[in-house]
C-alpha positions as CSV (number, residue, x, y, z in Angstrom):
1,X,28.8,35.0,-44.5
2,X,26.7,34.1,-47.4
3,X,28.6,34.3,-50.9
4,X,27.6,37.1,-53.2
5,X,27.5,35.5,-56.4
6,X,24.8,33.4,-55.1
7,X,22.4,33.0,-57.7
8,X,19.0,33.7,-55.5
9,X,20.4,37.0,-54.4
10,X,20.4,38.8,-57.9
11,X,17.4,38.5,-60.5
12,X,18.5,35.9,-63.2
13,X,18.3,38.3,-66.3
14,X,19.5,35.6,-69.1
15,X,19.7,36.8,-71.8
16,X,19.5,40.2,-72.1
17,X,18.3,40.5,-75.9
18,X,20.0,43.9,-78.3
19,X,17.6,43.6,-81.8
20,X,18.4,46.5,-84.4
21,X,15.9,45.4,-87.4
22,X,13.1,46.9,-89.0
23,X,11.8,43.0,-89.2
24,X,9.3,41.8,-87.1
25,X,10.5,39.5,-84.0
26,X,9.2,37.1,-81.5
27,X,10.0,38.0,-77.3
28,X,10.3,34.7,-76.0
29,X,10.8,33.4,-72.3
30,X,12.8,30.9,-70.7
31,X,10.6,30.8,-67.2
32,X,7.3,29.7,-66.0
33,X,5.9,33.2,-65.4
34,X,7.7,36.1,-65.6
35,X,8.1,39.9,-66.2
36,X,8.9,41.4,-69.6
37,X,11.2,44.9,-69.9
38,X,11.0,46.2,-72.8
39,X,13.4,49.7,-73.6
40,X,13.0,51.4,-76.9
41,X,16.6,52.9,-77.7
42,X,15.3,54.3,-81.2
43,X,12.9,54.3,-83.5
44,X,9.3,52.9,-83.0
45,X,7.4,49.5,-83.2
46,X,4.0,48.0,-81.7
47,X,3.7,45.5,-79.3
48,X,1.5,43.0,-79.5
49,X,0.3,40.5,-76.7
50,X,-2.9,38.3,-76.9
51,X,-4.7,41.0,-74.4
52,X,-3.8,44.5,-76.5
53,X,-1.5,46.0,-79.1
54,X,0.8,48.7,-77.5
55,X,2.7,51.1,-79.7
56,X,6.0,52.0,-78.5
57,X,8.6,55.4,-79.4
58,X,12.0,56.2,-78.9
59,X,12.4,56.6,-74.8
60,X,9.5,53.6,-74.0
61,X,9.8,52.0,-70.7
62,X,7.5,49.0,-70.7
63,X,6.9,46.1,-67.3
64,X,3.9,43.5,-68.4
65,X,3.9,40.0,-67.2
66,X,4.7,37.2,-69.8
67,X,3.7,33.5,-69.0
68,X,5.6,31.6,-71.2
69,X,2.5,30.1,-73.0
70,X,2.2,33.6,-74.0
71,X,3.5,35.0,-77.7
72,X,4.7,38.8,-77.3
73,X,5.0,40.0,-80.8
74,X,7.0,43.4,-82.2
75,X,5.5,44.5,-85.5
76,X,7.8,47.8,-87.4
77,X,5.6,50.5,-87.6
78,X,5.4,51.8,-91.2
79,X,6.9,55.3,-90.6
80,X,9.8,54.0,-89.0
81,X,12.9,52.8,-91.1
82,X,13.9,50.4,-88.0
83,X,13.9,50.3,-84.9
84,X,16.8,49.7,-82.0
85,X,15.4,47.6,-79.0
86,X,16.6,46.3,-75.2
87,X,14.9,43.5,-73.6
88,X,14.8,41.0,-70.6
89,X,12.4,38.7,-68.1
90,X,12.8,39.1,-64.7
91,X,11.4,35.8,-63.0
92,X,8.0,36.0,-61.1
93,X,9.6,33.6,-58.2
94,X,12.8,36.1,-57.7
95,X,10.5,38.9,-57.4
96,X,8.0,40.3,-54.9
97,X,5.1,42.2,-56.7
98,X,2.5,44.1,-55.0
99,X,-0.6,44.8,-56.5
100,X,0.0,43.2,-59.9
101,X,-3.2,42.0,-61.2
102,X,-4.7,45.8,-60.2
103,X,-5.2,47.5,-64.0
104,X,-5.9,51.1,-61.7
105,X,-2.1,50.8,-60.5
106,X,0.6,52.8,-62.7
107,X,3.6,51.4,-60.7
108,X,4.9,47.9,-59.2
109,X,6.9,47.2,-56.5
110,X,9.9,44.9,-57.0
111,X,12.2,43.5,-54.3
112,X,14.2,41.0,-54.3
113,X,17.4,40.5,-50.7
114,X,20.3,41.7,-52.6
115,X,23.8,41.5,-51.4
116,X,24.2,40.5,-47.4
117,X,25.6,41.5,-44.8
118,X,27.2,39.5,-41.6
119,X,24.5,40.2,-39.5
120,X,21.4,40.7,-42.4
121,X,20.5,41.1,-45.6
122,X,20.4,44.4,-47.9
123,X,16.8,44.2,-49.5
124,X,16.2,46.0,-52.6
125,X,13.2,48.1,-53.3
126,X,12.2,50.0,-56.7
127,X,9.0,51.3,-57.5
128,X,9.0,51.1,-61.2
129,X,6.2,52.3,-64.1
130,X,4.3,50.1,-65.7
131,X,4.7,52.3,-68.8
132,X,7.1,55.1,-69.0
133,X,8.8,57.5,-71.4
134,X,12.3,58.9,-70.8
135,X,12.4,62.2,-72.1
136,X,16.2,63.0,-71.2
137,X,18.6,62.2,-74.1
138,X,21.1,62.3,-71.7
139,X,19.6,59.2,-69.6
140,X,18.5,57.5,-73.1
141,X,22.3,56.9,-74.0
142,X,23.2,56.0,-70.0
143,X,19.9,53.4,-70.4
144,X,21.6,52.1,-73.3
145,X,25.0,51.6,-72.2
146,X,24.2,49.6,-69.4
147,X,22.0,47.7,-71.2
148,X,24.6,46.9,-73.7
149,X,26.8,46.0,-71.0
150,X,24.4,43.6,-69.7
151,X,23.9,41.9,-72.9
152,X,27.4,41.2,-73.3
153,X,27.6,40.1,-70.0
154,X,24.7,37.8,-69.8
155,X,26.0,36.0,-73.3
156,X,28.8,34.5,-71.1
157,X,28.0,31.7,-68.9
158,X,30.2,32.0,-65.8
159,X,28.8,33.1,-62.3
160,X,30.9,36.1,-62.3
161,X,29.6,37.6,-65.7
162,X,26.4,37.0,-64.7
163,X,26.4,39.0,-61.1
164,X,28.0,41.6,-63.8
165,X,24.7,41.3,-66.0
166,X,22.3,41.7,-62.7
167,X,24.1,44.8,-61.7
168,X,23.8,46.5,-65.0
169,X,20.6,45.8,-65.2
170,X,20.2,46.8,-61.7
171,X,21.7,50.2,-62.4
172,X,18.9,50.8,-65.5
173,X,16.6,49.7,-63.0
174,X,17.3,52.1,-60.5
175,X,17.7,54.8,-63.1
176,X,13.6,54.1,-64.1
177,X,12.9,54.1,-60.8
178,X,14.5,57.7,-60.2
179,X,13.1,58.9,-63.7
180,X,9.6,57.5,-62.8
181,X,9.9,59.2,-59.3
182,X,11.2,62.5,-60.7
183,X,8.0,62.5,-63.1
184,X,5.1,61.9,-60.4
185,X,7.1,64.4,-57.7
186,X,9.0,66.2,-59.9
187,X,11.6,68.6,-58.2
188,X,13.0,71.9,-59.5
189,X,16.3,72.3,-61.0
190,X,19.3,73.6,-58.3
191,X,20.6,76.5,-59.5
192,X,23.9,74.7,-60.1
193,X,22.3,72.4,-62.6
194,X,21.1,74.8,-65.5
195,X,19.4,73.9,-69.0
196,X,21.9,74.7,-70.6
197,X,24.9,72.5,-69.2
198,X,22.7,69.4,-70.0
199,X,22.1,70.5,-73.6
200,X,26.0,71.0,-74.0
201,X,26.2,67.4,-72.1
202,X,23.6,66.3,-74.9
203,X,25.7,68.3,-77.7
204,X,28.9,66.4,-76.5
205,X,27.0,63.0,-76.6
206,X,25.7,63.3,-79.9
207,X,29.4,64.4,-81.2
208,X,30.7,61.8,-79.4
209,X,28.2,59.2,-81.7
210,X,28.5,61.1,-85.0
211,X,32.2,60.5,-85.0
212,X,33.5,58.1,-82.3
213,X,34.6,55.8,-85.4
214,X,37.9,58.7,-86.0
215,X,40.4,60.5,-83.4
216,X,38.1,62.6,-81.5
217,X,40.7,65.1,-79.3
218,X,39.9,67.2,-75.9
219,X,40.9,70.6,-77.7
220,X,38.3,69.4,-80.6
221,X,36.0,69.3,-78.7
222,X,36.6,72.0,-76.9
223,X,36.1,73.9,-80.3
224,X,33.0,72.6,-81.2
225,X,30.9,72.5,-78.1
226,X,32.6,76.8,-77.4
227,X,33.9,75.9,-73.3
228,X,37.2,74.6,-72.1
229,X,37.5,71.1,-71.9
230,X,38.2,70.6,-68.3
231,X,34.6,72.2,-67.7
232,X,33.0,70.2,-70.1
233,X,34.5,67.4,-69.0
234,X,33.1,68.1,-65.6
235,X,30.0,69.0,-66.4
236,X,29.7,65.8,-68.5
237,X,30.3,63.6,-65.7
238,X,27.9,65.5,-63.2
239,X,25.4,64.5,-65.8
240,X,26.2,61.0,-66.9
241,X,28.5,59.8,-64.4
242,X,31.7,59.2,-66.2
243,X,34.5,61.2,-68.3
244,X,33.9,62.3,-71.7
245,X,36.6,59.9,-72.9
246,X,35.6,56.9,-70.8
247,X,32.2,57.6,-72.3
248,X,33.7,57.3,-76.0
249,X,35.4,54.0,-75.0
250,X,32.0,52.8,-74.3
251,X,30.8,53.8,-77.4
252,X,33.7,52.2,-79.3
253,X,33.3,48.8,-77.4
254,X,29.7,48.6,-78.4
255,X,30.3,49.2,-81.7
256,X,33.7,46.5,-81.8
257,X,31.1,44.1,-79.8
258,X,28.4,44.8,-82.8
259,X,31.0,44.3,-85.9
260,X,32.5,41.0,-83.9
261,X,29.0,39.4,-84.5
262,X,29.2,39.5,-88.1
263,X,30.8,37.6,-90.7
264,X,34.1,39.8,-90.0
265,X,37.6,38.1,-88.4
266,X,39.6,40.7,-89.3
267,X,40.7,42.0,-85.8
268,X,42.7,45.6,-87.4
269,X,39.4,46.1,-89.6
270,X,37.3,45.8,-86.4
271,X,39.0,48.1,-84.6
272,X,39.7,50.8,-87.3
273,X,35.9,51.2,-88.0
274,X,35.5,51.0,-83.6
275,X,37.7,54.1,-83.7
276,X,41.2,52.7,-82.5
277,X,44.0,53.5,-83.9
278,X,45.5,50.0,-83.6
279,X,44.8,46.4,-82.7
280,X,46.6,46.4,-79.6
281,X,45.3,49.7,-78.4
282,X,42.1,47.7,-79.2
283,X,42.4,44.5,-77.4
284,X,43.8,46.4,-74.5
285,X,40.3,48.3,-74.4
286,X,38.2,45.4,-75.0
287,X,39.5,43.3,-72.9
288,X,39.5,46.4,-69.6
289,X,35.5,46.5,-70.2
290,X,34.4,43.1,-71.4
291,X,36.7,41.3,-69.2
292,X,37.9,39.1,-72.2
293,X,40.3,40.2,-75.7
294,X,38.3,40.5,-78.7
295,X,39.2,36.8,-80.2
296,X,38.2,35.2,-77.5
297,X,34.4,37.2,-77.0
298,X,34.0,36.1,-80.9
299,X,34.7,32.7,-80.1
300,X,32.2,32.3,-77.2
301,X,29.5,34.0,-80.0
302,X,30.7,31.0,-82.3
303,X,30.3,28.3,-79.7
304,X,27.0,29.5,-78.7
């Protein structure tokens, strides 16, 4: 049996870039030919290659190929404070593309064999957008979770955190895929998924953002979004996928693995304004969804 963390069977997404700024910034590549993703998390900026000048909102899904003789510029837009911005190449050679060169076609096709089995291989197919917009807030902050994941991931350079990066970026992948899908056949809502239970999902999310930096209890926010908790809670993970709680965790690791890459050592500071109550609390966290304690991801940034 072939092993899975063989490199050619996932797309080699190093690195998977996070940029917060309202400065301008160069997208560079490390391969021959490749394809640039571009997700806008917030705000707005324009994107400018040496064929056109794209402007890109909150929600922007963009696929374009970048030869690496090619300069891909981001420009702030003036009536945006800053803007909060995912990207990564996927490798032309990894990746079989139908139709590419076509202007007419609105969607590519990517495979690449995925994980094997004893007798064949698993091939993976997505039809993905050239451009696209995500319109659910909800799948904005799941986008953007995985993503983050990946780039901590991808900053490590053992096999195992990479197959960890491919997979997240596999699951936002799939995710545009589904969104995309939804959008040119779009179905109707079952009756068990009402309006209203995603905008109390999307209520609970933006809480959960607005405060995760304090204690944030079940019966608070029970309160404030007017259910019970134990139907929130399910409701929140029919939507997103996870517990309301495991959700926060998330949140407070991206935040930790945000303040970690500053000037900052001051382990009990970091994790105070993450939201943990205590170091140890925070290290035990950390360490259960990076795979490594919080001393020891700083020191891989330091070494880089």
């Amino acid at each position: 049996m072939t092993d899975p963390l063989n490199a050619p069977l996932w797309p080699d997404v190093r690195p998977v870039i996070h940029r917060r700024s309202s400065d301008d910034a160069i997208l560079k590549t490390r391969f021959e030919n490749s394809w640039l993703i571009v997700y806008v998390h917030q705000g707005g900026f324009t994107l400018h290659t040496s064929a056109s000048a794209l402007n890109l909102m909150v929600g922007s899904c963009l696929l374009l190929r970048h030869p690496h003789t090619e300069q891909v510029r981001l420009t702030a837009q003036p009536d945006e404070s800053s803007y909060d911005v995912f990207w990564f190449h996927l490798p032309s050679d990894q990746i079989q593309v139908v139709h590419p060169d076509d202007p007419d076609t609105s969607s590519l096709l990517l495979r690449w064999p995925g994980v094997p089995s004893d007798k064949q291989t698993a091939e993976i197919q997505l039809t993905l957008p050239r451009q696209h917009i995500i319109h659910s807030p909800v799948l904005r902050y799941q986008m953007a979770q995985f993503l983050n994941d990946a780039v901590a991931w991808s900053s490590a350079h053992d096999v195992y955190s990479q197959l960890l990066a491919s997979l997240a970026v596999l699951e936002v992948l799939v995710r545009l895929s589904s969104d995309f899908n939804q959008t040119v056949n779009p179905r109707p809502l079952p009756v068990q998924s009402p309006r209203v239970s995603e905008a109390r999902v999307q209520q609970t999310i933006t809480f959960l953002h607005e405060n995760f930096h304090r204690k944030i209890s079940g019966d608070e926010l029970a309160r404030h979004i007017g259910v019970h908790f134990d139907y929130l809670n399910r409701q929140f993970r029919r939507y997103t996928g996870q517990t309301i709680f495991v959700y926060l965790n998330h949140l407070r690791i991206q935040q930790a693995c945000h303040l970690l890459q500053g000037n900052t050592n001051d382990l009990h500071e970091i994790a105070t304004c993450s939201g943990f109550s205590d170091e140890y609390r925070f290290s035990k966290v950390f360490k259960q969804y990076i795979g490594m304690t919080p001393r020891r991801y700083q020191q891989m940034l330091s070494d880089q």
